[in-house]
C-alpha positions, 0 to 999 in steps of 0.5 A: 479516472485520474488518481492525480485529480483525486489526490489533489482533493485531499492534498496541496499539491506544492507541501511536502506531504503531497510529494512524499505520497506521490513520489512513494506512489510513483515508485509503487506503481513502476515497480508493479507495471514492472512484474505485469511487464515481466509476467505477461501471463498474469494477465494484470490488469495495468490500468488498474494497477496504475491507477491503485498503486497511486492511490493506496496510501491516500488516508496518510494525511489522516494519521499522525505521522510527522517524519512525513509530515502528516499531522492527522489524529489517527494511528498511522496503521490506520491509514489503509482503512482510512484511505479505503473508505474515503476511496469508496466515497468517491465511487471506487470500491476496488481501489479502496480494497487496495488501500485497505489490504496493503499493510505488511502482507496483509492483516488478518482478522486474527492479527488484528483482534489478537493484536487489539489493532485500532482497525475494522474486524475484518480480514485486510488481506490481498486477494486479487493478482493485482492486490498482490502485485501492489502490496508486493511492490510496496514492500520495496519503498518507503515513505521515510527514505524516498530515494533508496529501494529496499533489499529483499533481505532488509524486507525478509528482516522487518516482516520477520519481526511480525512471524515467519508466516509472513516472511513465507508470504512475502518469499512466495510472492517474491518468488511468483513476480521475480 
């Protein structure tokens, strides 16, 4: 599988939308090959992440967020979902896991009924290591600010806004990958 083949059927690969999905995916990837270099006990499966982190955020174009020049008709948390179904069409169900699950730390079924999210009943929540490694890394990259990694305490800051369980969650993984 080639995740640059797969993106460049949903993407030009000269418009800026192209370059903000791959740039932010590049620095996804190399920050979790990062945790299974320094964890080889974890036994993470590389490939997998490299091919994964690539591909999370493909359902981007489909949302309406112009600040990174996506002009799609659904809600940009959407897009997990969004980007998982279009992945499993492709034949690739886990990575479409990957996708659907990397939101925040992870979007429980309570979560989303509470917060009348416009997404699937259905828990959206890492599972696998690697899921974990993926959504961790993520945290640490924004599509907006291309060219800066976040702090721990400015993720610890915006998770908190969503509850402490969630700061909890992301300090236990911080803590497992560090």
């Amino acid at each position: 599988m080639d995740p640059y083949q797969i993106i460049e059927k949903y993407y030009l690969k000269d418009s800026d939308i192209y370059y903000v999905l791959v740039k932010h995916s590049e620095q996804v990837r190399d920050n979790a090959l990062e945790v299974a270099v320094k964890h080889p006990e974890l036994n993470l499966d590389t490939q997998f992440i490299t091919e994964a982190a690539l591909l999370h955020d493909i359902g981007i174009y489909l949302c309406d967020a112009p600040r990174i020049h996506c002009h799609g008709s659904h809600q940009y948390i959407q897009h997990g979902y969004l980007g998982g179904d279009l992945l499993r069409s492709e034949g690739f169900p886990l990575h479409a896991l990957v996708c659907e699950r990397h939101t925040g730390v992870g979007l429980t079924l309570d979560m989303i009924m509470k917060g009348n999210l416009p997404l699937p009943h259905r828990e959206m929540v890492p599972v696998s290591l690697e899921e974990q490694v993926i959504c961790y890394a993520d945290k640490f990259f924004s599509k907006t600010q291309l060219n800066e990694a976040h702090t721990v305490d400015r993720i610890r800051k915006y998770l908190k806004r969503y509850g402490e369980s969630e700061v909890q969650k992301f300090d236990v993984w911080h803590e497992r990958f560090e």
